[in-house]
PADOLUM-546954 format. One record per atom (N, C-alpha, C): residue in three letters; x, y, z. Coordinates in steps of 0.2 Angstrom, whole numbers, padded with zeros to 4 digits, always signed. Layout:
% PADOLUM-546954
AlaXYZ/...
***
This chain:
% PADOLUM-546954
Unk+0417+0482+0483/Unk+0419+0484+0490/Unk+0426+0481+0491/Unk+0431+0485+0494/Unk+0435+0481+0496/Unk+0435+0479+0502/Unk+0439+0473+0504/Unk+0439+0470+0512/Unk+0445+0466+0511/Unk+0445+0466+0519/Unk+0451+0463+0521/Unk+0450+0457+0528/Unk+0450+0453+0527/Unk+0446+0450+0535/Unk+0452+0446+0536/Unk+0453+0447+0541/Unk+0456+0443+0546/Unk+0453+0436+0550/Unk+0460+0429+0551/Unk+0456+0425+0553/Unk+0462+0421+0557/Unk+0463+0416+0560/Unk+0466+0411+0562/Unk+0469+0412+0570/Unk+0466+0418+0574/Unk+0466+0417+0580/Unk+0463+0414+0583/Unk+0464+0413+0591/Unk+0462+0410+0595/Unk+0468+0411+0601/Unk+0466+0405+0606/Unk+0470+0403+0611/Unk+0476+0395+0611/Unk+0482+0399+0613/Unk+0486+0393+0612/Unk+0492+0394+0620/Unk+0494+0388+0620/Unk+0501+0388+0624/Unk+0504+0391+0624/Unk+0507+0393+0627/Unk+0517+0397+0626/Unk+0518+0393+0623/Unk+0521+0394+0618/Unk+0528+0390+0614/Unk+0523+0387+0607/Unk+0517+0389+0610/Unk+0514+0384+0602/Unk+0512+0388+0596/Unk+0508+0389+0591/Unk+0510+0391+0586/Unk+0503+0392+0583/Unk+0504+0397+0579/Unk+0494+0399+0575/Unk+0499+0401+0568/Unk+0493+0402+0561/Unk+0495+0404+0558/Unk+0489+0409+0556/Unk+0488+0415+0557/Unk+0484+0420+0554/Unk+0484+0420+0545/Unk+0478+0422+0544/Unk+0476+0424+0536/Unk+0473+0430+0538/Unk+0476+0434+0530/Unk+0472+0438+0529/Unk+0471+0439+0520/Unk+0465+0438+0522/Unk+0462+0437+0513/Unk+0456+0443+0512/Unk+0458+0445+0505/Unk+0454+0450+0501/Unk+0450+0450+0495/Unk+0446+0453+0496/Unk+0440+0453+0491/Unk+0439+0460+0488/Unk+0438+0460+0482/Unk+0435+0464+0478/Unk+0440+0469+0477/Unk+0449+0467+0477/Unk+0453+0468+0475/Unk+0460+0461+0475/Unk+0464+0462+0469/Unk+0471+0458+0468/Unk+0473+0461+0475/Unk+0476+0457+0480/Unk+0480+0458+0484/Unk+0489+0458+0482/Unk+0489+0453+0478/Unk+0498+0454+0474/Unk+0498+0458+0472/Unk+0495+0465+0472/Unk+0497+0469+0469/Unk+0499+0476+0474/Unk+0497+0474+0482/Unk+0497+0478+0484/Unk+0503+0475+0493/Unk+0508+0479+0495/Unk+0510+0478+0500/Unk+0505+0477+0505/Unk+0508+0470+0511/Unk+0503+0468+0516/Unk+0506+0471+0523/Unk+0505+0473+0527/Unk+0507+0471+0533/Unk+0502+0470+0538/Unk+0507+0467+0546/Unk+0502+0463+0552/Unk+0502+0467+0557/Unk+0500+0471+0560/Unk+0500+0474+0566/Unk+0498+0470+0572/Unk+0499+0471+0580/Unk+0496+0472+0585/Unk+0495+0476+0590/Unk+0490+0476+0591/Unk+0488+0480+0599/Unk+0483+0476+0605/Unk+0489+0475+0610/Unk+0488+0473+0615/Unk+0481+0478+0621/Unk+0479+0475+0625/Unk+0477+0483+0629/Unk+0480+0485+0632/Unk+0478+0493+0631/Unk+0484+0496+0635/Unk+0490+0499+0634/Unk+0490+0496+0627/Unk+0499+0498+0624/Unk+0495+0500+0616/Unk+0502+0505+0612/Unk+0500+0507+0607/Unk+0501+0501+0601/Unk+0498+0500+0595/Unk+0499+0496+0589/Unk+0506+0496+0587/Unk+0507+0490+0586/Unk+0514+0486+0586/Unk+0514+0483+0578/Unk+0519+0486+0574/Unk+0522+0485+0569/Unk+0523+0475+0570/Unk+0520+0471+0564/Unk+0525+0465+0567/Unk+0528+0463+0560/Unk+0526+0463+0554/Unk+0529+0462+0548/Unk+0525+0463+0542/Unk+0528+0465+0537/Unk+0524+0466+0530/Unk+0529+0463+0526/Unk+0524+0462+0516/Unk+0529+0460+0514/Unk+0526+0463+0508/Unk+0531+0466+0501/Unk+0532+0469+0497/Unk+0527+0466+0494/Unk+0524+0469+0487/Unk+0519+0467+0480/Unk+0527+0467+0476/Unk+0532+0471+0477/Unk+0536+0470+0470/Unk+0540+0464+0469/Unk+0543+0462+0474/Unk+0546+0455+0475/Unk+0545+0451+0481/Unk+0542+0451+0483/Unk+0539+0447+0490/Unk+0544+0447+0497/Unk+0548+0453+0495/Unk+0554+0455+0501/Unk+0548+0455+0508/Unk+0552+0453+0515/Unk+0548+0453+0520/Unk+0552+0458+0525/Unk+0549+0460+0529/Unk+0553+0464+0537/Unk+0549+0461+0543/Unk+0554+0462+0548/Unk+0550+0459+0554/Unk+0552+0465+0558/Unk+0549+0465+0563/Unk+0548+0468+0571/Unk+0553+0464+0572/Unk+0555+0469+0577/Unk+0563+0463+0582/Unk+0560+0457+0587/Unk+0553+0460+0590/Unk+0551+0455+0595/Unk+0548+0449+0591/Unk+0548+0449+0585/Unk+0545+0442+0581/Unk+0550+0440+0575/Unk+0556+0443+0575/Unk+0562+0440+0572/Unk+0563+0435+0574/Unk+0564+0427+0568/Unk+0567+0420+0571/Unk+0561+0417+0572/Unk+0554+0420+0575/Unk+0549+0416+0575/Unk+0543+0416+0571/Unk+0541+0422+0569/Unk+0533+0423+0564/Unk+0539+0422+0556/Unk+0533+0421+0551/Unk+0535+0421+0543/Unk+0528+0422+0541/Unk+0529+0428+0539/Unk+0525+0430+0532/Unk+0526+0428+0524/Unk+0519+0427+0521/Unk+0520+0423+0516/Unk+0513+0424+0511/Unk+0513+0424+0505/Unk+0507+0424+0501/Unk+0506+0419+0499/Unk+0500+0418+0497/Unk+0497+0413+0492/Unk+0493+0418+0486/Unk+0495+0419+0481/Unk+0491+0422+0476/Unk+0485+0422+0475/Unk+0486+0413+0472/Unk+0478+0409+0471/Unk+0471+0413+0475/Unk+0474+0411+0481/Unk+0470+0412+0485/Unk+0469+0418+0489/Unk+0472+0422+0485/Unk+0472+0433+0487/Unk+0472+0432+0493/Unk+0477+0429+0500/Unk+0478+0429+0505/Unk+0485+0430+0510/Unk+0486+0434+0514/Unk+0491+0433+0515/Unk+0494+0430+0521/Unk+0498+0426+0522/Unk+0497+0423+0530/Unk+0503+0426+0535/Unk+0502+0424+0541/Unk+0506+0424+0547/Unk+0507+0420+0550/Unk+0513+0416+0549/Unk+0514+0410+0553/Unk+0518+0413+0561/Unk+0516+0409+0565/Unk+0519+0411+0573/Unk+0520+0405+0576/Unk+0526+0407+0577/Unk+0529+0400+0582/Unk+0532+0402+0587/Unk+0532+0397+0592/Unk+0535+0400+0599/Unk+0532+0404+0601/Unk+0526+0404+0602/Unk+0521+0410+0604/Unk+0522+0411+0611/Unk+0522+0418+0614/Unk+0525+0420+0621/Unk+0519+0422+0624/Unk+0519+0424+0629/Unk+0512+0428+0631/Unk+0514+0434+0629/Unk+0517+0439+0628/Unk+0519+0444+0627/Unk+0516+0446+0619/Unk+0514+0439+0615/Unk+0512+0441+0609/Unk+0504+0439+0606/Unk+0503+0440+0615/Unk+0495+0441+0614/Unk+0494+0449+0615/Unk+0488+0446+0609/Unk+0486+0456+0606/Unk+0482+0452+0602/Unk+0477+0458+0596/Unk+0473+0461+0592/Unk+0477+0462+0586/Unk+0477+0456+0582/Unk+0482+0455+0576/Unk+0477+0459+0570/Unk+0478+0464+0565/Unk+0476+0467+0562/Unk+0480+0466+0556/Unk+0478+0466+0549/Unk+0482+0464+0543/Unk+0478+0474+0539/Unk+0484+0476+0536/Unk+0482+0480+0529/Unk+0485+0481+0523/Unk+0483+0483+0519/Unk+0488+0484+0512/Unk+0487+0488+0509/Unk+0491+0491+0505/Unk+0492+0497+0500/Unk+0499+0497+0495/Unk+0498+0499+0489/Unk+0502+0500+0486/Unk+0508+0504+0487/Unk+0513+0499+0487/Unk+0520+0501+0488/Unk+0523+0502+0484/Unk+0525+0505+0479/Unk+0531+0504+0474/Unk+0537+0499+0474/Unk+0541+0498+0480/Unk+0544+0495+0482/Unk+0545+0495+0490/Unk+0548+0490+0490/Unk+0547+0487+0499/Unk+0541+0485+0501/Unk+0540+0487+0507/Unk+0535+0489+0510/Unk+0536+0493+0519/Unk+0530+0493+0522/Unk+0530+0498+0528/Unk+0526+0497+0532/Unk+0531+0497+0538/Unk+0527+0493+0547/Unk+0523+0502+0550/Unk+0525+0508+0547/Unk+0521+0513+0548/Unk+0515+0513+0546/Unk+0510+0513+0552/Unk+0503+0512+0549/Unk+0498+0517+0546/Unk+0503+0523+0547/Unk+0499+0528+0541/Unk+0500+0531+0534/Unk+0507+0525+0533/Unk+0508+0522+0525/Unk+0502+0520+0523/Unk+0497+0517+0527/Unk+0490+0513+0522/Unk+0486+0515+0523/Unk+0480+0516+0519/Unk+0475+0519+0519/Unk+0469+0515+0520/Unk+0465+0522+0528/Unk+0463+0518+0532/Unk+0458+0513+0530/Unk+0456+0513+0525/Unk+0448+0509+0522/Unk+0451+0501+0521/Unk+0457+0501+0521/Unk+0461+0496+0519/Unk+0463+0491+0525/Unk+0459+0491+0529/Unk+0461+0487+0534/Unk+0455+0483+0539/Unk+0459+0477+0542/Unk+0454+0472+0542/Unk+0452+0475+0550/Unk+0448+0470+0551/Unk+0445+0471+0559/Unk+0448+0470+0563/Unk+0451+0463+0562/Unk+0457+0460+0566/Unk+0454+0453+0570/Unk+0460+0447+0571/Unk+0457+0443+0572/Unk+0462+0442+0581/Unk+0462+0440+0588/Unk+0463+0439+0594/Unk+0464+0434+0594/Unk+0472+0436+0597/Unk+0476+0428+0600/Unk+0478+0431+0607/Unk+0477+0424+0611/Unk+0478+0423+0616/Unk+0482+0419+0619/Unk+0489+0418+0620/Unk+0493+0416+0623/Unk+0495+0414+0631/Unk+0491+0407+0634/Unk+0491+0406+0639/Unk+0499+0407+0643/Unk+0501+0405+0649/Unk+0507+0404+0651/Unk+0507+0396+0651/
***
């Protein structure tokens, strides 16, 4: 079976900082492009960044340029989110998926097939 779970939210300060996992099971994740979505309530899913299987190229969202860094660890088929400077704006329903890119990767989420995606783990940013 494949999965995808999500984990490393919670509640933090403005300006403070989480790192999201997303790790997989019962598939090589380095072998398939990752990306981070959010959806706030209320508002539609928000591309935040992914990062390539072919060379570990990364893209951001403009609202998290300068602040988040996506990152894999192989060993561990996980792919992380680091967030800094966290705003209240960037509280949402963080959701990780993947799929095979050939090259690059894509903040479009109907590039990835749906079975391929996590549940999503809730951050909340105080003021």
């Amino acid at each position: 079976q494949l999965l995808l779970v999500e984990s490393g939210g919670g509640l933090v300060q403005s300006g403070g900082s989480l790192r999201l996992s997303c790790k997989a099971s019962g598939f090589r994740l380095d072998y398939y492009a990752v990306g981070w979505w959010r959806q706030a309530p209320g508002k539609e899913r928000e591309g935040v960044s992914c990062i390539s299987s072919s060379d570990d190229s990364t893209y951001y969202g403009d609202s998290v340029k300068g602040r988040f860094t996506i990152s894999r660890d192989n060993a561990a088929n996980t792919v992380y989110l680091q967030m800094n400077s966290l705003k209240p704006e960037d509280a949402a329903m963080y959701f990780c998926a993947a799929e095979q890119i050939p090259t690059g990767c894509s903040l479009n989420e109907y590039d990835y097939d749906m079975n391929r995606w996590g549940r999503g783990t809730l951050v909340i940013v105080s003021e």
